[in-house]
N, C-alpha and C positions, 0 to 999 in steps of 0.2 A: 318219434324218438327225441325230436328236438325238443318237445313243447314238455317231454316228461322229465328233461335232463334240467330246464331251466326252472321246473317244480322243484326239483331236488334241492338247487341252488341257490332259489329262495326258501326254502324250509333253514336249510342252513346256514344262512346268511341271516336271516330273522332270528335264529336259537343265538345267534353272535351279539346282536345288535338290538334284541329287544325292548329295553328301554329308554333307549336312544330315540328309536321309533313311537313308541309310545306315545313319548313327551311330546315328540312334532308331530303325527295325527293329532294329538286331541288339540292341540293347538291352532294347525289350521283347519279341525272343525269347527273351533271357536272364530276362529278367522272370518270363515265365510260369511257372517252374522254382524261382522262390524260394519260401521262405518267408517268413512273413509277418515275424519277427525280419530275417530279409535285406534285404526290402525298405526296414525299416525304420533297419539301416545303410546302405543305397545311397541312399535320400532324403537321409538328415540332413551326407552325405560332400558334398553337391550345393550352390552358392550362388547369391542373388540370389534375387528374388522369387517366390515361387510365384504363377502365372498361370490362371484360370480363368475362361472363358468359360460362362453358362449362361443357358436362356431360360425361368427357372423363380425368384422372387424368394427361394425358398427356398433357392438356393445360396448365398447370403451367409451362413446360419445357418448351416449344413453346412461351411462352409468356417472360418467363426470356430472352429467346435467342432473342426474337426480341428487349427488352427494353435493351440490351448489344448494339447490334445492334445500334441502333437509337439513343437512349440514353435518351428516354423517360421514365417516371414512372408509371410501370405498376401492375396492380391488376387484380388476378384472380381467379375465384372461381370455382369449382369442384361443382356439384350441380346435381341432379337429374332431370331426365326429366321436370317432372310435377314443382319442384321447379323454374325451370325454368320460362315455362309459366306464374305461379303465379305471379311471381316479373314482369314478362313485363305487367300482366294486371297491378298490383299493383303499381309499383315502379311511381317515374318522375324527373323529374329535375337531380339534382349531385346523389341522390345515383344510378343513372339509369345507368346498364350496357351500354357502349357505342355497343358493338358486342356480339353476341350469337353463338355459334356452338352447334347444336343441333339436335336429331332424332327425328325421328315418324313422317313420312310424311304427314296421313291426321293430325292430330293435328297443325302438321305448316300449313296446307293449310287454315284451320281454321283460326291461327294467321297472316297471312297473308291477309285474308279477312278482318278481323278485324281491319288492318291497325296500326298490334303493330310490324312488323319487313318487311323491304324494303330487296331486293335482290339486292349486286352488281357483277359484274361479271367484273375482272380487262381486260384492255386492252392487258396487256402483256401476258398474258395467254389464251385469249380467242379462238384463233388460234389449242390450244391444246387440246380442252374439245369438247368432242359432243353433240350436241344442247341440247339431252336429260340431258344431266349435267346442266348445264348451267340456265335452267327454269321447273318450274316458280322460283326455289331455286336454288344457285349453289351447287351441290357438294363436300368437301371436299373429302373424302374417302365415299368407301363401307366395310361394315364391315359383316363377313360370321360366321354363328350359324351353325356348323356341326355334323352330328352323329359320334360320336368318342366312341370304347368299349374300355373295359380291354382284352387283347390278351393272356390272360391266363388262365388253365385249357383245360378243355373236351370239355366246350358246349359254346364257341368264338362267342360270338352273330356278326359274320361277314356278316352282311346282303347288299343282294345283290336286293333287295323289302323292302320296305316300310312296306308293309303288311303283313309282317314276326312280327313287332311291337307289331301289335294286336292278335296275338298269345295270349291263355291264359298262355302258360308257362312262359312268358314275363312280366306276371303280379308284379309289384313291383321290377323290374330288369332296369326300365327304367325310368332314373332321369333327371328333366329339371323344371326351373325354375318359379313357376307359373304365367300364362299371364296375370292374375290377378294386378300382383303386378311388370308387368315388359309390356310397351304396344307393342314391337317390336316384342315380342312372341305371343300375341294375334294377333298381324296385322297379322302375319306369319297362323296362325290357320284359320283366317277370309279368306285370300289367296287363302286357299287349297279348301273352297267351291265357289270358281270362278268357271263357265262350264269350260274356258280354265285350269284348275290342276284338277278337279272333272272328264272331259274327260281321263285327262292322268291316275289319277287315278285308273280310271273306265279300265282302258287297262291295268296297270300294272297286276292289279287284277288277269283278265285271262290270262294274262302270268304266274302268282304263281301257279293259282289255276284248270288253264285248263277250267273253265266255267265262265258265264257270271256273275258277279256282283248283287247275288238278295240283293235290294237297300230296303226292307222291311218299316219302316217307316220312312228313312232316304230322304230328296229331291236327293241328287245326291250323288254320291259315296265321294266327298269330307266331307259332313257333318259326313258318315260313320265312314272315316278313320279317322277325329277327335275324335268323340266320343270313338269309341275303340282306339284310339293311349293315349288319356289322363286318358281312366280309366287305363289300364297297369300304369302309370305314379307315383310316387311318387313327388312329390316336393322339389328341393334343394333351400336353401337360396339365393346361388347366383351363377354366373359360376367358380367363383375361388372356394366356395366349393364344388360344382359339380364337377369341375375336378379333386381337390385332393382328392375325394371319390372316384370316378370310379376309379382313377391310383391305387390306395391300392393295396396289395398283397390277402387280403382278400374278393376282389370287382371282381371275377370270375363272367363271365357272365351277367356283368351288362355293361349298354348302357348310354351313357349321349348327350345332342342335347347342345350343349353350345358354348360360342366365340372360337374360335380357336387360336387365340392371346395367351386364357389360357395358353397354352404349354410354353407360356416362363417362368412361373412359378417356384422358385426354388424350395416350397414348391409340385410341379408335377411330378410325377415320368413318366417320358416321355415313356420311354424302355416298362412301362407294358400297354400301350396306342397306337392302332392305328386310325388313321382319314378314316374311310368308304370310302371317296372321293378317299385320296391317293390310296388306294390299289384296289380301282375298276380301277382307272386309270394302274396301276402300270400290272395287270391281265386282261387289254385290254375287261374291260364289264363295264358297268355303274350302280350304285342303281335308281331303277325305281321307280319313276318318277324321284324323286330327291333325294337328300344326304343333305337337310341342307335346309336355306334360308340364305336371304344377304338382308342388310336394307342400307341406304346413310346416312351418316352425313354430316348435311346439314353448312354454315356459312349467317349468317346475319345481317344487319345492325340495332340497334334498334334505331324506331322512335323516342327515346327521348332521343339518345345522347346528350352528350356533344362534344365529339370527335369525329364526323363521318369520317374523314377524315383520323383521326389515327385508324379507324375501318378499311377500306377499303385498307389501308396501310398492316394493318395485314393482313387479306385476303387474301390480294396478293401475302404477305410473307407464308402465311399456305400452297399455289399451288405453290410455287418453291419445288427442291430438299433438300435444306436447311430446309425450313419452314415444310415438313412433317418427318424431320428425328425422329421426337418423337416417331412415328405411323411405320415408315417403317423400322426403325431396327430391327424389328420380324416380324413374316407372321402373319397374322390374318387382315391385313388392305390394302387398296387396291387403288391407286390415280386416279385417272380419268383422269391426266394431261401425256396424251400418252410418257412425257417424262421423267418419274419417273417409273422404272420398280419393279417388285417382286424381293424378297428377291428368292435367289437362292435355292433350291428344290419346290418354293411354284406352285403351277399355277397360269394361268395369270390370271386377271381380265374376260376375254373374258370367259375363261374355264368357270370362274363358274357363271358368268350369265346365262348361257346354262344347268348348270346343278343343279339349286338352284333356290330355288321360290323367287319371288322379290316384292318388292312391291308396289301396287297398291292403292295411295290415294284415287284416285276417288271410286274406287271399295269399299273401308275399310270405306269411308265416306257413302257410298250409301247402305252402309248394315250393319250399325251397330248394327243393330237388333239380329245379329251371333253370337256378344259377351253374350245374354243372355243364349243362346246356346250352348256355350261354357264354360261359368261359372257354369251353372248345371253340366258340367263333371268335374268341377275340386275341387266337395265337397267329392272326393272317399277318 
């Protein structure tokens, strides 16, 4: 019903907007084919504001350093997921972001159907991204949400299972940001009752526990380990106050799931904080199933630029080593462009693909019926 309603949506949204559209696809099909000197006369041929939408505060740096750069005038706004979306149904003409960088994958698969934001993927980079990056969205970065405790006191929630979580002693020790009001966490929730993490789950289990998983009214061990992972759960505002909660001196024993980026925080007391991942790795054993998840921020072109061309310009500038330095001066962010490596102690990209649930549009799109499911747990 969802997926027919947002048919509808874009049918009518495209009878609105058609040659709006028009003019930016055939444009950044032209795009795809320049080079990077081309692009860089078809930007600068182009006038009025450069426009950029993004839900990362590091886009205003990234954006200042390409408008030094080029020497074009550029605007950018910091802006919330959902704000986001809003203004690309909403927006047209001049006040219309020319580019978007953006999460929540099924949601963009959405806005993509609906025919409010085109994918370009530059020529000069294309070589370096794997096909999975690449489409139906390019991606800019992966961004990793990890279990990270206070390493202080008796009772060191160093957990090496998942399912150590739902422990009752765990009840109210365990802070993360409600999926409610944050949709990367929920996707992440929805994830975990795939068969593919609801299996692993279902294994970890008797590895903790020595027997088999009784799954009582739950469909598969993934629904389980949400429900009991989210009543444990308290609710922080955000990850910046998640993390300088957990770090306290007074925050013994307590577990936070949040960005990892946090750490660069001055307001985080690092020393009383360690990352689940690092120290599984670091003691040669892994957290079963996994230690986190990791979402992509995605870049796009919107249908109703003005400056497609000075979109597609940036873009290209965001996948050089230049263009991600806003992102990659601290760990928590991750480039896809195999020639932009980790900050030195982090793991690679590779690592934690492998060891961190990821996500799945199609799946999160085809079962959103989870999220009612999920929101009953998170009235505790």
């Amino acid at each position: 019903m969802k997926k027919m309603l947002s048919v509808l949506l874009a049918l009518s949204l495209l009878l609105m907007a058609v040659p709006a559209f028009a003019d930016v696809a055939a444009d950044v099909e032209a795009g795809q084919a320049l080079t990077h000197d081309e692009l860089v006369e078809k930007a600068k041929a182009e006038s009025g504001t450069f426009v950029v939408y993004g839900n990362t505060s590091r886009i205003a740096t990234a954006a200042e350093d390409f408008a030094a750069l080029y020497g074009i005038t550029t605007e950018a706004n910091n802006l919330k997921d959902q704000e986001i979306y809003t203004k690309l149904r909403n927006e047209n003409g001049s006040t219309a972001a020319d580019m978007v960088m953006i999460q929540d994958g099924a949601q963009l698969t959405d806005a993509i159907d609906e025919g409010l934001v085109i994918n370009f993927v530059p020529a000069s980079v294309k070589d370096a991204l794997d096909e999975a990056d690449q489409q139906p969205a390019l991606v800019h970065q992966y961004i990793n949400k990890l279990f990270i405790y206070n390493n202080l006191g008796d009772n060191v929630p160093a957990i090496k299972n998942v399912w150590e979580l739902t422990d009752p002693a765990m009840k109210g020790n365990i802070i993360f940001k409600n999926p409610e009001s944050e949709k990367v966490n929920m996707n992440f929730l929805v994830m975990c009752t795939k068969d593919e993490w609801a299996e692993k789950l279902a294994a970890a289990y008797k590895t903790l526990k020595g027997e088999d998983i009784d799954l009582g009214e739950y469909k598969n061990a993934g629904y389980k380990w949400v429900a009991e992972f989210l009543d444990n759960c308290t609710f922080g505002k955000s990850d910046t106050t998640i993390a300088e909660e957990i770090s306290q001196d007074t925050a013994a024993g307590k577990i936070g799931l949040f960005v990892l980026s946090k750490l660069r925080s001055s307001s985080v007391l690092t020393d009383n904080l360690t990352v689940a991942q690092y120290d599984a790795t670091a003691n040669g054993y892994a957290v079963e199933p996994f230690s986190g998840f990791m979402y992509p921020m995605y870049t796009m072109i919107n249908t109703q630029a003005t400056r497609p061309y000075t979109g597609m310009l940036f873009i290209e500038y965001l996948m050089t080593q230049d263009g991600f330095k806003p992102w990659g001066k601290s760990i928590g962010a991750y480039s896809p462009n195999a020639a932009i490596t980790v900050n030195e102690g982090d793991l690679t990209i590779d690592v934690w693909k492998n060891t961190l649930v990821m996500e799945d549009a199609d799946y999160i799109l085809n079962n959103f019926e989870v999220e009612d499911f999920i929101l009953q747990h998170c009235q505790n």
